[in-house]
N, CA, C and O atoms as a GROMACS GRO file, in nm:
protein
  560
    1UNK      N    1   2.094   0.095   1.699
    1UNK     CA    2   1.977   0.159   1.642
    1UNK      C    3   1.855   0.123   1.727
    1UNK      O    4   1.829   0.008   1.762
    2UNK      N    5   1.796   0.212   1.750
    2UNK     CA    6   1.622   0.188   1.854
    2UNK      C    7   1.552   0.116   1.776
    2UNK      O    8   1.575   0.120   1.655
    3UNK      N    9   1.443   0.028   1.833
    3UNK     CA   10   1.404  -0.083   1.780
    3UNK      C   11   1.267   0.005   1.681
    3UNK      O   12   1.229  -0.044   1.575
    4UNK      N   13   1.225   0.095   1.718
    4UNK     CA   14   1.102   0.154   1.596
    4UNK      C   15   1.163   0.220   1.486
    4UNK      O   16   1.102   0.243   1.382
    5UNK      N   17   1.302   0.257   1.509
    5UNK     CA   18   1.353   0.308   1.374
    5UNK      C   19   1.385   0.195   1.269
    5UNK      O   20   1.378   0.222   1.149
    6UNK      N   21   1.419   0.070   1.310
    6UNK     CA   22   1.465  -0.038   1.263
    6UNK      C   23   1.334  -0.093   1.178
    6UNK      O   24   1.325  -0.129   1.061
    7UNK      N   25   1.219  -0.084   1.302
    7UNK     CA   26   1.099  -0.186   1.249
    7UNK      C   27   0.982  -0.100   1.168
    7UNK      O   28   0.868  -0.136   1.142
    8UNK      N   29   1.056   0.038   1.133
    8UNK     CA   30   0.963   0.140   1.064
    8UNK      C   31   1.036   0.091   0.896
    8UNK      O   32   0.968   0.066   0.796
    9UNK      N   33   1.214   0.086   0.907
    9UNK     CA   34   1.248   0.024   0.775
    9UNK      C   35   1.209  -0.079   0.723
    9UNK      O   36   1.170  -0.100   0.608
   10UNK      N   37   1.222  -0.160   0.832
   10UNK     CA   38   1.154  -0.322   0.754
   10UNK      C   39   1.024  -0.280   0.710
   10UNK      O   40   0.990  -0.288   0.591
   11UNK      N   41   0.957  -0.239   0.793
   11UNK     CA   42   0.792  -0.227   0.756
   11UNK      C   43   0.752  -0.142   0.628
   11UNK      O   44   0.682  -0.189   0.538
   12UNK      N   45   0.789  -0.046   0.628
   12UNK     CA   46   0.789   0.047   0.514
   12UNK      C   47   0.850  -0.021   0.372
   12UNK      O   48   0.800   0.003   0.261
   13UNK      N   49   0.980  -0.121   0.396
   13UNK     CA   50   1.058  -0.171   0.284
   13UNK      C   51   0.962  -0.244   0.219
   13UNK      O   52   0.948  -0.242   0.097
   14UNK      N   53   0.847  -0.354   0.345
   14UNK     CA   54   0.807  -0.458   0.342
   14UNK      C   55   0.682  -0.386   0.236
   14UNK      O   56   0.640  -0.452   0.141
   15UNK      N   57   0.629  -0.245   0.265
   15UNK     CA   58   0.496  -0.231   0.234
   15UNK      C   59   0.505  -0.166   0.110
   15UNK      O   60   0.405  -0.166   0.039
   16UNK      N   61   0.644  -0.090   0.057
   16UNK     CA   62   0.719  -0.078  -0.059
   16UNK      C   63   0.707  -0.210  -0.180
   16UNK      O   64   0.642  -0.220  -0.284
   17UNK      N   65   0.804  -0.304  -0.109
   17UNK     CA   66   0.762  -0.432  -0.208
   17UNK      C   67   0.640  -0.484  -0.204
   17UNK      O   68   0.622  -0.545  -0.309
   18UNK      N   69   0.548  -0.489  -0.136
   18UNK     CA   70   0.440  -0.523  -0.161
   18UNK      C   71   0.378  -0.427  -0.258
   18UNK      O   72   0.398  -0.458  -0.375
   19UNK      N   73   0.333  -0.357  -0.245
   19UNK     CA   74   0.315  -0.269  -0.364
   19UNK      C   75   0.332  -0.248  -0.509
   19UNK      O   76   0.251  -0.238  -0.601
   20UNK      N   77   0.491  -0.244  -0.500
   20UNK     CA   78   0.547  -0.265  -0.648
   20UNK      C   79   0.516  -0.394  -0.697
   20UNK      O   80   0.515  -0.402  -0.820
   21UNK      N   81   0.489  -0.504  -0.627
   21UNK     CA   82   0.451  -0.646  -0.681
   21UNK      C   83   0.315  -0.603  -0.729
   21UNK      O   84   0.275  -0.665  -0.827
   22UNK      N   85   0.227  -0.501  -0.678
   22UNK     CA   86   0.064  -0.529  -0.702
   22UNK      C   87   0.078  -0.451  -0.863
   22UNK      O   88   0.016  -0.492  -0.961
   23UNK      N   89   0.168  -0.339  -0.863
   23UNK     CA   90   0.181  -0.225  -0.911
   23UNK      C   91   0.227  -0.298  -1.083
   23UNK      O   92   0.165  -0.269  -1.185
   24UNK      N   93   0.352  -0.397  -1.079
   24UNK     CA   94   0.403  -0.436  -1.183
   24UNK      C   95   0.343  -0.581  -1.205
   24UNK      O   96   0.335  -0.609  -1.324
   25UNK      N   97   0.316  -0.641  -1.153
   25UNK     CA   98   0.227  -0.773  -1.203
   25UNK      C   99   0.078  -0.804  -1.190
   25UNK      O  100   0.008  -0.846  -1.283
   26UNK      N  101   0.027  -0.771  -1.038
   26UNK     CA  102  -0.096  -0.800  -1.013
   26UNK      C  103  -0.152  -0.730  -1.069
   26UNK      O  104  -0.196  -0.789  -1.168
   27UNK      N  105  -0.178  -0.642  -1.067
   27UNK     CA  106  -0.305  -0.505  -1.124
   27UNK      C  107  -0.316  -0.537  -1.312
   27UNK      O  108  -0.417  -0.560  -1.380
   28UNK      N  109  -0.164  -0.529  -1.354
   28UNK     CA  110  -0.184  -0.530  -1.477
   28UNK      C  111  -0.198  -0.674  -1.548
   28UNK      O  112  -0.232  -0.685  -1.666
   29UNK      N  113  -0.170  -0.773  -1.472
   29UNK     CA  114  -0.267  -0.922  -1.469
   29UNK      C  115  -0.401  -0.924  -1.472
   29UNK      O  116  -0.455  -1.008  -1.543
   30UNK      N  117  -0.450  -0.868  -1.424
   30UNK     CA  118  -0.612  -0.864  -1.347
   30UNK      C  119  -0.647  -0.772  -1.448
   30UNK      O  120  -0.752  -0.796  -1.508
   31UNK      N  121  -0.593  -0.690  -1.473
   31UNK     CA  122  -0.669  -0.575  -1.611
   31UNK      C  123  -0.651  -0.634  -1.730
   31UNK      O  124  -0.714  -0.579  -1.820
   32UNK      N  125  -0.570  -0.752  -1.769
   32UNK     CA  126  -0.554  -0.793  -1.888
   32UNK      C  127  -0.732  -0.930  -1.884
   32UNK      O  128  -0.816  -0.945  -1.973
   33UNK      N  129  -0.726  -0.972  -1.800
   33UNK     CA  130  -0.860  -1.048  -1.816
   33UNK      C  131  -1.007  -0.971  -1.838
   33UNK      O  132  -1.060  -0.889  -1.763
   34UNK      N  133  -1.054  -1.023  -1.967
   34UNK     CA  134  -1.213  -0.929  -1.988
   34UNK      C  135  -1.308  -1.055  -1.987
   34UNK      O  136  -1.291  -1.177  -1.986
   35UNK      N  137  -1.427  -0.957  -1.989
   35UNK     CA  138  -1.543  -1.031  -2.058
   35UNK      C  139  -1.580  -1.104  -1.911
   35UNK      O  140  -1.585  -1.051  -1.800
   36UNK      N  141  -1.606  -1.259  -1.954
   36UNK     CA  142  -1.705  -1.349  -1.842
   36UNK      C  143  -1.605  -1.402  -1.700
   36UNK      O  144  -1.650  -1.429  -1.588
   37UNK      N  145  -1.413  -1.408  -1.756
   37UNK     CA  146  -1.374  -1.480  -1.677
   37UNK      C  147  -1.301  -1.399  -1.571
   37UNK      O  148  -1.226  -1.442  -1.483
   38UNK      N  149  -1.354  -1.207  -1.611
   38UNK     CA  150  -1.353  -1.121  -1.504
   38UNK      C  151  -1.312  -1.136  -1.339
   38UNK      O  152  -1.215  -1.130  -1.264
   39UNK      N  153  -1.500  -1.168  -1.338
   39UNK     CA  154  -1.578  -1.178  -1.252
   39UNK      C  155  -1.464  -1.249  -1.127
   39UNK      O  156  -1.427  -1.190  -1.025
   40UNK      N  157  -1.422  -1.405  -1.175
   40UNK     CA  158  -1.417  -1.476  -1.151
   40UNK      C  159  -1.241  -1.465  -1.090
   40UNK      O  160  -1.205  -1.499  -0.977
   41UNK      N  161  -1.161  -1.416  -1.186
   41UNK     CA  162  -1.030  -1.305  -1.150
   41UNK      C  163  -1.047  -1.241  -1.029
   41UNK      O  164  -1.015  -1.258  -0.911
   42UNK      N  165  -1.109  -1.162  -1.096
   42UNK     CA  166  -1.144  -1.025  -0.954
   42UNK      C  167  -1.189  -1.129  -0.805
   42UNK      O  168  -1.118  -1.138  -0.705
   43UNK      N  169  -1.279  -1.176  -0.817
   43UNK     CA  170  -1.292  -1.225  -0.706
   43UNK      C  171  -1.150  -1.322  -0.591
   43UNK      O  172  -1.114  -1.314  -0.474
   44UNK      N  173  -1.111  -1.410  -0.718
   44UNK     CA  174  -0.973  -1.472  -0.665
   44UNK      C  175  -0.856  -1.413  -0.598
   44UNK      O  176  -0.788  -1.464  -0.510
   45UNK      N  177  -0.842  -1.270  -0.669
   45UNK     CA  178  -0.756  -1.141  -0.626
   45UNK      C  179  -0.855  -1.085  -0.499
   45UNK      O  180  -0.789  -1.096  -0.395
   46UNK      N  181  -0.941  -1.048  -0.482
   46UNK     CA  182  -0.958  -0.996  -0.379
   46UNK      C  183  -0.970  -1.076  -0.222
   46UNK      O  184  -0.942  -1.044  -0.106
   47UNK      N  185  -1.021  -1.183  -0.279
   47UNK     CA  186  -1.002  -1.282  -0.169
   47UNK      C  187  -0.849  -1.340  -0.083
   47UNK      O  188  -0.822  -1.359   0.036
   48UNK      N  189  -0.781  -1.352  -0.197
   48UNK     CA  190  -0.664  -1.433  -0.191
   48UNK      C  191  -0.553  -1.240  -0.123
   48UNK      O  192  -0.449  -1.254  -0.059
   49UNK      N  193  -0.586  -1.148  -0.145
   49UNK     CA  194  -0.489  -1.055  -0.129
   49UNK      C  195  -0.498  -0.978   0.002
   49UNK      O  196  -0.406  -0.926   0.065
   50UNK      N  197  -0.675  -0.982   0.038
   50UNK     CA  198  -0.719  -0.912   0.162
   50UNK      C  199  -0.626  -0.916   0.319
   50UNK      O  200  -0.593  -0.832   0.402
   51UNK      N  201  -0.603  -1.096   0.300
   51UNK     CA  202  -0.560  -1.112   0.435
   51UNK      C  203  -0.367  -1.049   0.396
   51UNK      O  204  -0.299  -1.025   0.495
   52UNK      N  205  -0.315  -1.035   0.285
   52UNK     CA  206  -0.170  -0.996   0.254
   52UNK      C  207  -0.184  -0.861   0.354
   52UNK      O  208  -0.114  -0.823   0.447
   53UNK      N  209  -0.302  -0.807   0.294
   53UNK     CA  210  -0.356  -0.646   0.262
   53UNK      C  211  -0.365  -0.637   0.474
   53UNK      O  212  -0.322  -0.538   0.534
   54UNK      N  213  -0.397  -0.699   0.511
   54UNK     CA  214  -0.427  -0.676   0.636
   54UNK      C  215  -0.260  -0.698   0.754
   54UNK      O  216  -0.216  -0.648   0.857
   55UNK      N  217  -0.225  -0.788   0.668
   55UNK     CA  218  -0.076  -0.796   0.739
   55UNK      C  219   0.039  -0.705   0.739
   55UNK      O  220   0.119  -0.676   0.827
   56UNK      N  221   0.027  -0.668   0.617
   56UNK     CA  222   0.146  -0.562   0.611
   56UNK      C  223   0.117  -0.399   0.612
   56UNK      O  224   0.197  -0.306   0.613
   57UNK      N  225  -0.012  -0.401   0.611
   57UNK     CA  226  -0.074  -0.240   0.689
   57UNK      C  227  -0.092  -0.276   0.797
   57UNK      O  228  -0.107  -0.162   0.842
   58UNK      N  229  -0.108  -0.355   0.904
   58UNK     CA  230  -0.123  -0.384   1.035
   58UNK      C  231   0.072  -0.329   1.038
   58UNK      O  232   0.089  -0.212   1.070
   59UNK      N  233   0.152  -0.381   1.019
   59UNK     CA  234   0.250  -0.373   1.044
   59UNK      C  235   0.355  -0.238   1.060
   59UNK      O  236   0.431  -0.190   1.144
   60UNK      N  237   0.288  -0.201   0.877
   60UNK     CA  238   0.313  -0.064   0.932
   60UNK      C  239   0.255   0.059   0.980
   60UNK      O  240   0.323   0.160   0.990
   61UNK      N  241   0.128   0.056   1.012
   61UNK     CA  242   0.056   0.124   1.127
   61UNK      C  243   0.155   0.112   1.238
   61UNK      O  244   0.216   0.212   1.275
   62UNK      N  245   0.173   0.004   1.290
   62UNK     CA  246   0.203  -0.039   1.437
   62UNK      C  247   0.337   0.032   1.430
   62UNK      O  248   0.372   0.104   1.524
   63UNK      N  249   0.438   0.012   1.289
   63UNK     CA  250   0.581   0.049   1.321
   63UNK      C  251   0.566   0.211   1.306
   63UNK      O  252   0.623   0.280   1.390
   64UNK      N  253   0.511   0.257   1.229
   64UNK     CA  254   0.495   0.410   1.212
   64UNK      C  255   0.450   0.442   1.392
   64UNK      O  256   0.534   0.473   1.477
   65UNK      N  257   0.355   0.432   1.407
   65UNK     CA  258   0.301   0.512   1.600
   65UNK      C  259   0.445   0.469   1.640
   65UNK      O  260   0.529   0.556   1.663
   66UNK      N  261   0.470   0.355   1.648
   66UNK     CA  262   0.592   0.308   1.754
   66UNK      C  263   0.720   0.396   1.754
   66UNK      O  264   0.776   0.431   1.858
   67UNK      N  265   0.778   0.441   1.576
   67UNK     CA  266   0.890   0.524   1.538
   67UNK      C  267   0.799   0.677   1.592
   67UNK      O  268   0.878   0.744   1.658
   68UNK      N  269   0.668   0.744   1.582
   68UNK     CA  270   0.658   0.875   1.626
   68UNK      C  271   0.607   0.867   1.802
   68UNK      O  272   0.650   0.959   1.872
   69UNK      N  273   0.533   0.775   1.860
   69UNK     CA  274   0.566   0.796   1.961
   69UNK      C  275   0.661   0.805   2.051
   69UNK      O  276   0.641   0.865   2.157
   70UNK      N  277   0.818   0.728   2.013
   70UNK     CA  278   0.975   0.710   2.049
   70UNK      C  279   1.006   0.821   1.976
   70UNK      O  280   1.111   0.852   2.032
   71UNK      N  281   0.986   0.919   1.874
   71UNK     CA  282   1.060   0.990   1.823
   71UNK      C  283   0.982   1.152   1.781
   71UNK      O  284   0.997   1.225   1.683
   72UNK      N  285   0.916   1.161   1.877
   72UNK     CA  286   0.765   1.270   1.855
   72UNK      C  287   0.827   1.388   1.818
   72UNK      O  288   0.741   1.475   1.831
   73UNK      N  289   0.949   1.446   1.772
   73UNK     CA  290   0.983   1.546   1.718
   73UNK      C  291   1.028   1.569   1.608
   73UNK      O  292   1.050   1.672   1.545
   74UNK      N  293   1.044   1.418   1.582
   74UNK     CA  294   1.173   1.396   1.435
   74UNK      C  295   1.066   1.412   1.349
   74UNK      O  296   0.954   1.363   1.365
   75UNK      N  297   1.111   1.494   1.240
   75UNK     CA  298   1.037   1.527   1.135
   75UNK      C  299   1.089   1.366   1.012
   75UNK      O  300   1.025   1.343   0.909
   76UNK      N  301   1.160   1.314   1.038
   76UNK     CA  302   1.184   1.171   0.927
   76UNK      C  303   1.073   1.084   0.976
   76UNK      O  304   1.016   1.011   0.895
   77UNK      N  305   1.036   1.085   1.113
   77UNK     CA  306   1.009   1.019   1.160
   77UNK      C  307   0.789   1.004   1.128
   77UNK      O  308   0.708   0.912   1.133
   78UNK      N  309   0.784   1.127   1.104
   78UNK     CA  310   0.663   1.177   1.068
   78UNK      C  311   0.655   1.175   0.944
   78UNK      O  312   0.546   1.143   0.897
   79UNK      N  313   0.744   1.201   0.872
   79UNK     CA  314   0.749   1.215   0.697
   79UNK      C  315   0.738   1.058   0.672
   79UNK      O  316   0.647   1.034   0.593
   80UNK      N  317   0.784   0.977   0.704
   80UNK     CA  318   0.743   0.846   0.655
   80UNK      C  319   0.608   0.806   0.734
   80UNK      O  320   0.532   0.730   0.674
   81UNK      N  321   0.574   0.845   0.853
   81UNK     CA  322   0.498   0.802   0.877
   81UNK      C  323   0.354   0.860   0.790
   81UNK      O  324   0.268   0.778   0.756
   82UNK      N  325   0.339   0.991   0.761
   82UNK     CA  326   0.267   1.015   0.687
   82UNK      C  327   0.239   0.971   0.526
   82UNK      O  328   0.136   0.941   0.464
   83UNK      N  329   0.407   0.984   0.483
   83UNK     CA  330   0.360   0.899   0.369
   83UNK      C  331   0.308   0.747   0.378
   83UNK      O  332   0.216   0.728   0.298
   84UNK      N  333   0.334   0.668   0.432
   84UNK     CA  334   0.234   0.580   0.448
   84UNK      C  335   0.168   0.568   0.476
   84UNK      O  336   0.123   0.456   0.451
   85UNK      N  337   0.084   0.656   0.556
   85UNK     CA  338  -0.088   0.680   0.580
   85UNK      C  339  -0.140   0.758   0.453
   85UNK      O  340  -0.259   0.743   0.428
   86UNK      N  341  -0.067   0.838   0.371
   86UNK     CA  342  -0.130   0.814   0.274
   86UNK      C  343  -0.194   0.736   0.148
   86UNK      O  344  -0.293   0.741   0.075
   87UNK      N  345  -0.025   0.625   0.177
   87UNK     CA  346  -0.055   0.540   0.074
   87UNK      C  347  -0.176   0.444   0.109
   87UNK      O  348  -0.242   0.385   0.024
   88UNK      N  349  -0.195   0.436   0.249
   88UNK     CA  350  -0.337   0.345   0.348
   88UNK      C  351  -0.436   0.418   0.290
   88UNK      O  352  -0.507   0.369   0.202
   89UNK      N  353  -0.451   0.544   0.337
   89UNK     CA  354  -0.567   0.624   0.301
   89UNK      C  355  -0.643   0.585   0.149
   89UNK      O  356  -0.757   0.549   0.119
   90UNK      N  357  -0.528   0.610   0.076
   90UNK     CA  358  -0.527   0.588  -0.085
   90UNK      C  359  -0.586   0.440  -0.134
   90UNK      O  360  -0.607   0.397  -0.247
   91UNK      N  361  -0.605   0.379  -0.005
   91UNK     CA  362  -0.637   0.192  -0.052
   91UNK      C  363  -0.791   0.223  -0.008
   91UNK      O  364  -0.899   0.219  -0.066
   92UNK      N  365  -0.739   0.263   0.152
   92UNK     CA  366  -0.936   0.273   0.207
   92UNK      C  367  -1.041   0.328   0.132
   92UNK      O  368  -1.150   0.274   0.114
   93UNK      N  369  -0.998   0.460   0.081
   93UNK     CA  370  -1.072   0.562   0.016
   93UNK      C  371  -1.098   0.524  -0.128
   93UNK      O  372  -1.199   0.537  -0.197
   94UNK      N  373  -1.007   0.485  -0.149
   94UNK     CA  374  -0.998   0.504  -0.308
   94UNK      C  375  -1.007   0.347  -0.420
   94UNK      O  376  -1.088   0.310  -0.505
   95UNK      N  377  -0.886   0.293  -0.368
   95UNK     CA  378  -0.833   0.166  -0.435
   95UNK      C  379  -0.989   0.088  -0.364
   95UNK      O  380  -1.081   0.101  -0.444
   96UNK      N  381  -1.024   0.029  -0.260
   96UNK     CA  382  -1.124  -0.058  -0.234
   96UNK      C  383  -1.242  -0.057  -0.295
   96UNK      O  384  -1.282  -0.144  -0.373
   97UNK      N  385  -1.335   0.102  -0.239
   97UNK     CA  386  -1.423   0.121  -0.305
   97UNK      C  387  -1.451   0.067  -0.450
   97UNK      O  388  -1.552   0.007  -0.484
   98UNK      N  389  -1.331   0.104  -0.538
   98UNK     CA  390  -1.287   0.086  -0.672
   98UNK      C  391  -1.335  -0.053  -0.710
   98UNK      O  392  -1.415  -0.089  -0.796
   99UNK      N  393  -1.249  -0.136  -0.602
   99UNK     CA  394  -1.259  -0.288  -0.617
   99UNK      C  395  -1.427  -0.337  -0.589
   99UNK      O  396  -1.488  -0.430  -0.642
  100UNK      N  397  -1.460  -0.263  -0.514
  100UNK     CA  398  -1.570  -0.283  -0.489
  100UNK      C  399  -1.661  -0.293  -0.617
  100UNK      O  400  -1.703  -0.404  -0.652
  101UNK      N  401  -1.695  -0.165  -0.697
  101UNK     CA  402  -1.773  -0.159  -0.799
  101UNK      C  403  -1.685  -0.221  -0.925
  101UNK      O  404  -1.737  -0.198  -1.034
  102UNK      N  405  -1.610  -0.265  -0.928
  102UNK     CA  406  -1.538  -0.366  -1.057
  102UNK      C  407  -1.579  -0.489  -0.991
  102UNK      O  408  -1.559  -0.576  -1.076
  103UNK      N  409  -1.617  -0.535  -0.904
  103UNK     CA  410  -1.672  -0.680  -0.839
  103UNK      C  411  -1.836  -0.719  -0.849
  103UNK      O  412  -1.888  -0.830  -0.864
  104UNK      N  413  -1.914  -0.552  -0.830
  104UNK     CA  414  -2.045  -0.568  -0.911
  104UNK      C  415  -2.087  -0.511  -1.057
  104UNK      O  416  -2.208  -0.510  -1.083
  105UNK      N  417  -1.992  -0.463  -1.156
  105UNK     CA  418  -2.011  -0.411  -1.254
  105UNK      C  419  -1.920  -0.465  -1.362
  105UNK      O  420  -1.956  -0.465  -1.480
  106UNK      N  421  -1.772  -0.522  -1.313
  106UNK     CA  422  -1.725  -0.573  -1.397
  106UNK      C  423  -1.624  -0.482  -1.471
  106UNK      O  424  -1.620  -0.364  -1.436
  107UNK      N  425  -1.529  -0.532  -1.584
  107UNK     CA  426  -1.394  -0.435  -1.601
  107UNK      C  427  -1.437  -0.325  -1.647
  107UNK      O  428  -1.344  -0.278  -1.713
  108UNK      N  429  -1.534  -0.249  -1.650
  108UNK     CA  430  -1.518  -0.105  -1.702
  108UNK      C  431  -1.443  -0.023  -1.742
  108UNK      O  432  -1.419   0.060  -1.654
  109UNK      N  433  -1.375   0.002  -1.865
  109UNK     CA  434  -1.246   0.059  -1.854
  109UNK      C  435  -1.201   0.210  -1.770
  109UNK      O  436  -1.085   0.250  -1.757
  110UNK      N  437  -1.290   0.260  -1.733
  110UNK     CA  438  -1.314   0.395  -1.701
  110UNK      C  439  -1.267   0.341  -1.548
  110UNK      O  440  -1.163   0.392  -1.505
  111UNK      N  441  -1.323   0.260  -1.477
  111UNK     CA  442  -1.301   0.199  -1.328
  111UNK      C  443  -1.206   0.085  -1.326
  111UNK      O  444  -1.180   0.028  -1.220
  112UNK      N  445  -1.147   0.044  -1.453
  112UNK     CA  446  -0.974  -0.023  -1.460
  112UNK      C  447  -0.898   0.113  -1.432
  112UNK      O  448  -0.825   0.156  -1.344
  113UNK      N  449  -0.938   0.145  -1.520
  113UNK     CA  450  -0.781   0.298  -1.531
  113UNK      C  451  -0.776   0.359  -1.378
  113UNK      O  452  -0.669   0.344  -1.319
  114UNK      N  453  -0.871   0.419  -1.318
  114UNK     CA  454  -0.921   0.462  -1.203
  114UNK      C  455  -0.856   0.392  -1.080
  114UNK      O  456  -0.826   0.445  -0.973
  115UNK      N  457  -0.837   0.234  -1.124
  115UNK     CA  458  -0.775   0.168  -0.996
  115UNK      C  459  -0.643   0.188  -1.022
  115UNK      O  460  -0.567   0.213  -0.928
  116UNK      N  461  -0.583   0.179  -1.188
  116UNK     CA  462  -0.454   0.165  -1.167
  116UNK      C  463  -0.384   0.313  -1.111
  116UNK      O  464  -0.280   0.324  -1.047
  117UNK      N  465  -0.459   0.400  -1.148
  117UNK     CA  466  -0.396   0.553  -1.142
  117UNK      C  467  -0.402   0.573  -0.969
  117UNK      O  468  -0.319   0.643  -0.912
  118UNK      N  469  -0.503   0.509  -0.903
  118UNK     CA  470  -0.512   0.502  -0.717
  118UNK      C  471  -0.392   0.394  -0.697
  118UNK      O  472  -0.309   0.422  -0.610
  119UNK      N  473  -0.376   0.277  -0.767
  119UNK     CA  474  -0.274   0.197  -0.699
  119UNK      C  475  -0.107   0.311  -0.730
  119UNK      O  476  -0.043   0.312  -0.625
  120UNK      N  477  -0.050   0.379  -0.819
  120UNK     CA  478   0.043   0.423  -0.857
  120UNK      C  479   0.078   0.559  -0.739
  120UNK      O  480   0.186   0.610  -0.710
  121UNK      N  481  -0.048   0.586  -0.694
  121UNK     CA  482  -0.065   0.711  -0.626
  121UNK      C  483  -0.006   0.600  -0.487
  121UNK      O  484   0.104   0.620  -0.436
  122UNK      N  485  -0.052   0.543  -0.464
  122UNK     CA  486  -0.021   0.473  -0.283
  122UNK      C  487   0.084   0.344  -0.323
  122UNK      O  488   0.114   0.256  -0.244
  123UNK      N  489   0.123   0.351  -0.436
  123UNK     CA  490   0.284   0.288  -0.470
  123UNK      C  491   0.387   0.393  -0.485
  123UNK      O  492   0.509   0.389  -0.465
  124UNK      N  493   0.323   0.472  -0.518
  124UNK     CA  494   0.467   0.615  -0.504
  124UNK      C  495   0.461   0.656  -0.371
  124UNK      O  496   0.578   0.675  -0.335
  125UNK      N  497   0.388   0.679  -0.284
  125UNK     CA  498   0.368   0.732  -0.119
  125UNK      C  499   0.422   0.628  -0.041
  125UNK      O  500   0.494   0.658   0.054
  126UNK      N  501   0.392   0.485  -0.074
  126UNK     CA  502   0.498   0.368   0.005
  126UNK      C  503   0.618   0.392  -0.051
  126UNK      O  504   0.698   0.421   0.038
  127UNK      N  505   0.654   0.393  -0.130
  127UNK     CA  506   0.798   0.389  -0.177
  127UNK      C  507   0.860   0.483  -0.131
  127UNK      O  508   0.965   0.451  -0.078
  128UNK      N  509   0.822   0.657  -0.130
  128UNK     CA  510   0.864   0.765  -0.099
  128UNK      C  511   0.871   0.755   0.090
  128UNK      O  512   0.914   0.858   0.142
  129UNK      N  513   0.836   0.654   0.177
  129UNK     CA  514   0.797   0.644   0.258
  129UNK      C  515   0.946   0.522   0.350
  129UNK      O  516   0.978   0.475   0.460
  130UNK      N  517   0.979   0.525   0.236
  130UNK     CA  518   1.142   0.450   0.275
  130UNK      C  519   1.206   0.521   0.326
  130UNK      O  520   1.207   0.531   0.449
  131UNK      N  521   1.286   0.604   0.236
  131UNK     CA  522   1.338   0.739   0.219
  131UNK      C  523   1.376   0.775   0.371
  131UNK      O  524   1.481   0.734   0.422
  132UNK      N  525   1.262   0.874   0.457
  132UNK     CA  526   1.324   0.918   0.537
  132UNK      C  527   1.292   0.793   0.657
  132UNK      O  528   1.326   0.823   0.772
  133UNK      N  529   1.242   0.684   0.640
  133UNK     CA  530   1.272   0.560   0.736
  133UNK      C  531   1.392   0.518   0.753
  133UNK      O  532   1.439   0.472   0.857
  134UNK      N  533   1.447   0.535   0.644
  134UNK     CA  534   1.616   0.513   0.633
  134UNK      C  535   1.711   0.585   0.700
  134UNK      O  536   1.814   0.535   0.746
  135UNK      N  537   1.686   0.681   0.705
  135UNK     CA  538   1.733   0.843   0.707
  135UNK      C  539   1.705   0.844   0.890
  135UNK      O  540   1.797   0.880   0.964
  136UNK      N  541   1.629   0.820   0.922
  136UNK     CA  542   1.555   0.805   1.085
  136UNK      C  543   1.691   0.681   1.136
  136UNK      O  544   1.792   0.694   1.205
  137UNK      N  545   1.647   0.596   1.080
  137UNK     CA  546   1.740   0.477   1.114
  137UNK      C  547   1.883   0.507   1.192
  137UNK      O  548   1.933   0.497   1.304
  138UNK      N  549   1.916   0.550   1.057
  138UNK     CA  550   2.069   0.561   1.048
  138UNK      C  551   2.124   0.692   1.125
  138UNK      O  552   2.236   0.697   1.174
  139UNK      N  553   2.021   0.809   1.128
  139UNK     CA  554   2.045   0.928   1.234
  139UNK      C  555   2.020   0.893   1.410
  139UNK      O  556   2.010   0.980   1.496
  140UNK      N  557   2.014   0.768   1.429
  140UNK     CA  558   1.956   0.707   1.584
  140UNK      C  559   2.098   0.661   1.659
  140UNK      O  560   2.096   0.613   1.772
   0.00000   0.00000   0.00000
């Protein structure tokens, strides 16, 4: 198997489970804390997750170009790669900002719901983002 089809699975698997961890424990951890000791949550989570957040989208950036520049026709090869730029997109655009104004305003329920419904959106696009990584893999 070519080494970007290989390191598009790991990466994608890797950015899959990361996700579903934020998706089934973190998020709905962090939404269960109200009131004063918020603040203080939110901040611990964003600090403590940023540098996660930077490792395993560094990773699969790098493995996605690597699988479409080695494979610039394969449509698996693009289909995962896109779904995981969406699920990126979906953090930059959407999920951060989010974090952003729950860090100066606090749990708002209107801007809880808002993050969880952006995290589910770029946890279904990583996950869906296996799929044809697999599929790439195993057709090499």
């Amino acid at each position: 198997m070519p080494f970007w089809s290989v390191a598009l699975v790991v990466a994608t698997a890797l950015h899959a489970g990361f996700q579903l961890t934020v998706t089934a424990l973190v998020y709905p951890a962090l939404a269960r804390v109200d009131g004063p000791g918020f603040a203080r949550a939110h901040d611990l989570h964003s600090r403590g997750i940023v540098p996660l957040v930077g490792l395993v989208y560094g990773v699969v950036v790098v493995s996605a170009v690597g699988a479409v520049v080695t494979h610039p026709t394969s449509f698996l090869a693009w289909a995962a790669a896109l779904s995981s730029a969406v699920a990126l997109a979906t953090t930059a655009f959407r999920a951060a900002p989010l974090h952003g104004r729950l860090g100066r305003r606090g749990p708002e329920p209107d801007l809880v719901r808002a993050l969880l419904r952006a995290d589910r959106v770029r946890t279904t696009f990583a996950v869906l983002a296996v799929v044809p990584a697999v599929a790439l893999a195993l057709s090499a």
